[in-house]
TORFI-299325 format. One record per atom (N, C-alpha, C): chain; z, y, x; residue in three letters; atom name. Coordinates in Angstrom, 1 decimal, decimal comma, padded with zeros to 4 digits. Layout:
REM TORFI-299325
  mol      c3      c2      c1  type  atom
    A       Z       Y       X   ALA    CA
...
REM end
This chain:
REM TORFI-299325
  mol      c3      c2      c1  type  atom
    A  -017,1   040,2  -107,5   UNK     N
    A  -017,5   039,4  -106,4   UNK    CA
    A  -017,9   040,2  -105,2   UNK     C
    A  -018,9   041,1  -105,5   UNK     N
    A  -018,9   042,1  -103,8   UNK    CA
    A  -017,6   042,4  -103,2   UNK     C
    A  -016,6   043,1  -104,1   UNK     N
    A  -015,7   043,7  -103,6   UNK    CA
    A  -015,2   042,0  -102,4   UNK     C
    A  -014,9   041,3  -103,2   UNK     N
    A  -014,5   040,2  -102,5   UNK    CA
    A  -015,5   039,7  -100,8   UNK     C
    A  -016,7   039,8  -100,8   UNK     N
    A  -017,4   039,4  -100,1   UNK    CA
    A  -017,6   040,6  -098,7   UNK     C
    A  -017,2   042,3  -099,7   UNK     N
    A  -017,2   042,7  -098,2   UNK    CA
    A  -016,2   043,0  -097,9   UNK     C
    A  -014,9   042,4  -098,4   UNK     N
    A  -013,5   042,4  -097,8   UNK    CA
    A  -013,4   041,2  -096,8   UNK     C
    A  -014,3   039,9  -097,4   UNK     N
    A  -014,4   039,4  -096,0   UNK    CA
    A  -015,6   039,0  -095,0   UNK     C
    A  -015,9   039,9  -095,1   UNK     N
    A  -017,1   040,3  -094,0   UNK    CA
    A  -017,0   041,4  -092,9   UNK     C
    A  -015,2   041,8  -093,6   UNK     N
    A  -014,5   042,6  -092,3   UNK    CA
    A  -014,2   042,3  -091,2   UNK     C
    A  -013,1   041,0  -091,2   UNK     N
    A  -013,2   040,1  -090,2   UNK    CA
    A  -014,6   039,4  -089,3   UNK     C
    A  -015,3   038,8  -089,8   UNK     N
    A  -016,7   038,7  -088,4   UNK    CA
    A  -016,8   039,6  -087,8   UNK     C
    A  -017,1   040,5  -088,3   UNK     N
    A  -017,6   041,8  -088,0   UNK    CA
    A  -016,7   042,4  -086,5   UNK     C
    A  -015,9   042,5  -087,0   UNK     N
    A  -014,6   042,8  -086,3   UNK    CA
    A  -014,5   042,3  -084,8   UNK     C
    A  -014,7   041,0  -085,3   UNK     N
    A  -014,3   039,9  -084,5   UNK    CA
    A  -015,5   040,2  -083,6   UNK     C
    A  -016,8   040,0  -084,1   UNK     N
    A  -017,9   040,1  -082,9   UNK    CA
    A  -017,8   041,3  -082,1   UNK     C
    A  -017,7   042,5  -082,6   UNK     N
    A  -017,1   043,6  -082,0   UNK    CA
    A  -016,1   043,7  -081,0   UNK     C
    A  -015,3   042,7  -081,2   UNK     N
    A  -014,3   042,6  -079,7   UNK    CA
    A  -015,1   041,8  -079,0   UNK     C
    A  -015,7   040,8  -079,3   UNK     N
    A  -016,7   040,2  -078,6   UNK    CA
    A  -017,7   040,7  -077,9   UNK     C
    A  -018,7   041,3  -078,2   UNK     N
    A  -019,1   042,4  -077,5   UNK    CA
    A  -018,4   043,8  -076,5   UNK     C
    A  -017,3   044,1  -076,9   UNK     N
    A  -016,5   045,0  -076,2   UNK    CA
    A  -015,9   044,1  -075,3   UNK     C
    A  -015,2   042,6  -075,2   UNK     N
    A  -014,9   042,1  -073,8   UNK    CA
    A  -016,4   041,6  -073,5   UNK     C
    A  -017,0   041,3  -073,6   UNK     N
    A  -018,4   040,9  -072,6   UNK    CA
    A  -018,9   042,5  -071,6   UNK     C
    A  -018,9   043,6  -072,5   UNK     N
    A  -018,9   044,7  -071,6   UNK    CA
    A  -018,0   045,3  -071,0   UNK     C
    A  -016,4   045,0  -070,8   UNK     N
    A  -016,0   045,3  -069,5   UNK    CA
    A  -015,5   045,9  -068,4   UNK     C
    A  -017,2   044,8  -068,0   UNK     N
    A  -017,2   045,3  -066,2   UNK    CA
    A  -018,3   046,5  -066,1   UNK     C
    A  -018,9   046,8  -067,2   UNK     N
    A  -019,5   048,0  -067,4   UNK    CA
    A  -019,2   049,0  -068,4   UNK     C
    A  -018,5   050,4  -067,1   UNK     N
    A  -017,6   051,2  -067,8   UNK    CA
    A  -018,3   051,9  -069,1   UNK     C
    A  -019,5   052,0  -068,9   UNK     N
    A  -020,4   053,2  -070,2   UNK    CA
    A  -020,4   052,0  -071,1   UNK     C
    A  -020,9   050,9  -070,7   UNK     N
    A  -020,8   050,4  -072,3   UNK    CA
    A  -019,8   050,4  -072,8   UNK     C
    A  -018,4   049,7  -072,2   UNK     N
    A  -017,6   049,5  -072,8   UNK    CA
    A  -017,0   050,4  -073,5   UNK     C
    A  -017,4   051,8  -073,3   UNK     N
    A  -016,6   052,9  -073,7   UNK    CA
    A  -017,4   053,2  -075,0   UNK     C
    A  -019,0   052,6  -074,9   UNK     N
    A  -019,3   053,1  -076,3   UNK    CA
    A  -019,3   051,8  -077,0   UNK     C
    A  -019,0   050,7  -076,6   UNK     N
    A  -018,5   049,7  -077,7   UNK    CA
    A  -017,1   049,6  -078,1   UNK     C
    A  -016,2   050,2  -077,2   UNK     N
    A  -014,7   050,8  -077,9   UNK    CA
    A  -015,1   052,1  -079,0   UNK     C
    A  -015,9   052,8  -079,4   UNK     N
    A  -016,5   053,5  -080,3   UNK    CA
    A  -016,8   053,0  -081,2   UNK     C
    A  -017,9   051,8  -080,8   UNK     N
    A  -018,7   051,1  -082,1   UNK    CA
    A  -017,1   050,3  -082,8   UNK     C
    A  -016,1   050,2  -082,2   UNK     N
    A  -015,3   049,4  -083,1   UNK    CA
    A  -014,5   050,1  -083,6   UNK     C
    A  -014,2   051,5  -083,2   UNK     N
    A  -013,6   052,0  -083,7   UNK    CA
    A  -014,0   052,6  -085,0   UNK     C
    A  -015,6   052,6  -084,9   UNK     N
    A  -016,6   053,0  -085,9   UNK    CA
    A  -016,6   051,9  -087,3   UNK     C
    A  -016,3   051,1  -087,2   UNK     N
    A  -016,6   049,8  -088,1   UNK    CA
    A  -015,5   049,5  -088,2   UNK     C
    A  -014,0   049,4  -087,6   UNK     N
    A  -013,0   049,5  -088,0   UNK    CA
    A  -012,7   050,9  -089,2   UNK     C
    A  -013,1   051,6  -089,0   UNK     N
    A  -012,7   053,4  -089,9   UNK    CA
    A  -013,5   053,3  -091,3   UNK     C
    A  -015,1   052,6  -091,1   UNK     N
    A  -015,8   051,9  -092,0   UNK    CA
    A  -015,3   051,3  -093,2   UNK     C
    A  -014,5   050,1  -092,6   UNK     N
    A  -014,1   048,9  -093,2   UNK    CA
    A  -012,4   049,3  -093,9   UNK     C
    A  -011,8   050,5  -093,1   UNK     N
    A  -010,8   050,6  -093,8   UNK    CA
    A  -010,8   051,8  -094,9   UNK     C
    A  -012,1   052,2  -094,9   UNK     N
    A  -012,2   053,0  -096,1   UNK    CA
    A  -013,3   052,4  -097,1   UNK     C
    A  -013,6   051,6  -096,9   UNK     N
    A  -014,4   050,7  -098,3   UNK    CA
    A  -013,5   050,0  -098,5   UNK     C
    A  -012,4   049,3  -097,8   UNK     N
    A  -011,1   048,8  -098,7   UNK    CA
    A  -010,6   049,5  -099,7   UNK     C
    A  -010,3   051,0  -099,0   UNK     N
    A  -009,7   052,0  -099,6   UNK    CA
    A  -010,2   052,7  -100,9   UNK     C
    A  -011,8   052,4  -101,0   UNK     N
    A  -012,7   053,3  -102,2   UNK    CA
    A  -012,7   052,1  -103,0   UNK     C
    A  -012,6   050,3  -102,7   UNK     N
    A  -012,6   049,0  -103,7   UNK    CA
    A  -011,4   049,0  -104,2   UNK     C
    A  -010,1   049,2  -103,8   UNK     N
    A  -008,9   048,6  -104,2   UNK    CA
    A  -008,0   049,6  -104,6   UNK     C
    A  -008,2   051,2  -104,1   UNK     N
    A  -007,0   051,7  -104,4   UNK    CA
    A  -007,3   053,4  -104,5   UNK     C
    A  -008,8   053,4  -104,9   UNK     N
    A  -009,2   054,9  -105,7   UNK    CA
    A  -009,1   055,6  -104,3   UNK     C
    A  -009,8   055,3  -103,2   UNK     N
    A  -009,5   056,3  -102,1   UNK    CA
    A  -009,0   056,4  -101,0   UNK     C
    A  -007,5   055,6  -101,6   UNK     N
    A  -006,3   056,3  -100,7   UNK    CA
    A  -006,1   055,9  -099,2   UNK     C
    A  -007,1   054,9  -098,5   UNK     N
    A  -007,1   054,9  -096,9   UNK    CA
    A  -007,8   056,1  -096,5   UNK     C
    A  -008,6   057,0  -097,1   UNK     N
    A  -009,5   058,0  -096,5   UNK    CA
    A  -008,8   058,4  -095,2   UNK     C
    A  -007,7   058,7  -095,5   UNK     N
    A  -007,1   060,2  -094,0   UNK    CA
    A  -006,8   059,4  -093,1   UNK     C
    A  -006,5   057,9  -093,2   UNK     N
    A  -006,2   056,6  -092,0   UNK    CA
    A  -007,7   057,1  -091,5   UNK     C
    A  -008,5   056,2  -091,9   UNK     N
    A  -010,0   056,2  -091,6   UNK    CA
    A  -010,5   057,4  -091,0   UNK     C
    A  -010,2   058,7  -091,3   UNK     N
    A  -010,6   059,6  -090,8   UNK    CA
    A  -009,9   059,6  -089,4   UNK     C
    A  -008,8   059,6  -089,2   UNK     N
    A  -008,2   059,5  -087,8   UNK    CA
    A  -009,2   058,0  -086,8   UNK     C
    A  -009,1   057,3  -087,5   UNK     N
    A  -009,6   056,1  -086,6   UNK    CA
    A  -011,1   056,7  -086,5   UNK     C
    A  -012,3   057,0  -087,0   UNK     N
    A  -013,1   058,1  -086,6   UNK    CA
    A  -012,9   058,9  -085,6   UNK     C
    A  -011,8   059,5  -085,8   UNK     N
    A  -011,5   061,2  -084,3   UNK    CA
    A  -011,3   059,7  -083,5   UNK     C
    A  -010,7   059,0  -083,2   UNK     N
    A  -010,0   058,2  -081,9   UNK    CA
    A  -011,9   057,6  -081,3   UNK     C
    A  -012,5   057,2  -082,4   UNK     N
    A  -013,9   056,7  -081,5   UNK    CA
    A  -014,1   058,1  -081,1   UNK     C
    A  -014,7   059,0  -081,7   UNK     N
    A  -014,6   060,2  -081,5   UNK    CA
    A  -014,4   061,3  -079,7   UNK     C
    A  -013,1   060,6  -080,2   UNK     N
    A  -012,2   060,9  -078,7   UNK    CA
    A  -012,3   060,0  -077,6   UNK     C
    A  -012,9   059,0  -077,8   UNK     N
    A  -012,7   058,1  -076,7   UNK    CA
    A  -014,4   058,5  -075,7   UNK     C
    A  -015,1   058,5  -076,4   UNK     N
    A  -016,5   059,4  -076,3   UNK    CA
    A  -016,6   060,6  -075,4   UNK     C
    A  -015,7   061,4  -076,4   UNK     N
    A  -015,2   063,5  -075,5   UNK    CA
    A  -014,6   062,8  -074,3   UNK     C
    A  -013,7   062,2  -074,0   UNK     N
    A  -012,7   062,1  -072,6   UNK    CA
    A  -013,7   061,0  -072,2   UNK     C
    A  -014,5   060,3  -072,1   UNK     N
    A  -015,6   059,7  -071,3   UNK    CA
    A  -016,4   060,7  -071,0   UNK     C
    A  -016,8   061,1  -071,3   UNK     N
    A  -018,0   062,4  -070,9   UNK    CA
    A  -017,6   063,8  -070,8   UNK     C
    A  -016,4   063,8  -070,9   UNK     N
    A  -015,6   064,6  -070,0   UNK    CA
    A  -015,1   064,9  -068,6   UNK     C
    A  -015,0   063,2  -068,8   UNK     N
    A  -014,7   062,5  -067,5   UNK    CA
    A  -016,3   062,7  -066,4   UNK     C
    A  -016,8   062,3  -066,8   UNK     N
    A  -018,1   062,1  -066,3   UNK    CA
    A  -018,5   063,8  -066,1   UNK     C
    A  -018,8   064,7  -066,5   UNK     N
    A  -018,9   066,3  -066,4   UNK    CA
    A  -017,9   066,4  -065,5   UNK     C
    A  -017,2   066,3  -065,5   UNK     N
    A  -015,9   067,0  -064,3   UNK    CA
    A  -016,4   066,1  -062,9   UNK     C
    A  -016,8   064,7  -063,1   UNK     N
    A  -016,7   064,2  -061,5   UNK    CA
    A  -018,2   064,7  -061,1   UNK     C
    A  -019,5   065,0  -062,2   UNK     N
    A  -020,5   065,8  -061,4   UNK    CA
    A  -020,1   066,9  -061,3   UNK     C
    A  -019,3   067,9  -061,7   UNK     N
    A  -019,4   068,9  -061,3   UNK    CA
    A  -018,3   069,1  -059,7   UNK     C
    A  -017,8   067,8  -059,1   UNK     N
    A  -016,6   068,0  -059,0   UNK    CA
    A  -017,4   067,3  -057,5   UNK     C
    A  -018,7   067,1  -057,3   UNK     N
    A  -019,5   066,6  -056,5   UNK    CA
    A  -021,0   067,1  -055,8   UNK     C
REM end
């Protein structure tokens, strides 16, 4: 029965997460770290699929969806270091 329950407690989840990521926007820092937080709970969710149903085998998906929050983070504050230093 858990496995069932947090297979679908993926979707809300999800769902609120885009919900919060369009409500922020028109604010570029949030939005950039709530494109993170979903990328975070998306990478989450597809590797507790992966460790309930199939011995594992989403880990290396999930890990990439990790680097991409990851990366979206580095080129935000990347961004952000180059225009102070650029000023």
């Amino acid at each position: 029965m858990s496995k069932t329950v947090g297979t679908l407690m993926i979707l809300p989840t999800v769902l609120i997460a885009l919900i919060i990521l369009w409500r922020s926007r028109d604010h570029i820092t949030s939005f950039v770290h709530n494109l993170a937080v979903l990328f975070w709970i998306s990478a989450n969710s597809l590797w507790m699929v992966g460790e309930m149903y199939c011995n594992d085998c989403t880990k290396p998906y999930a890990i990439w969806v990790f680097a991409a929050g990851m990366g979206v983070l580095a080129v935000y504050y990347a961004f952000l270091l180059l225009r102070k230093l650029n000023h």
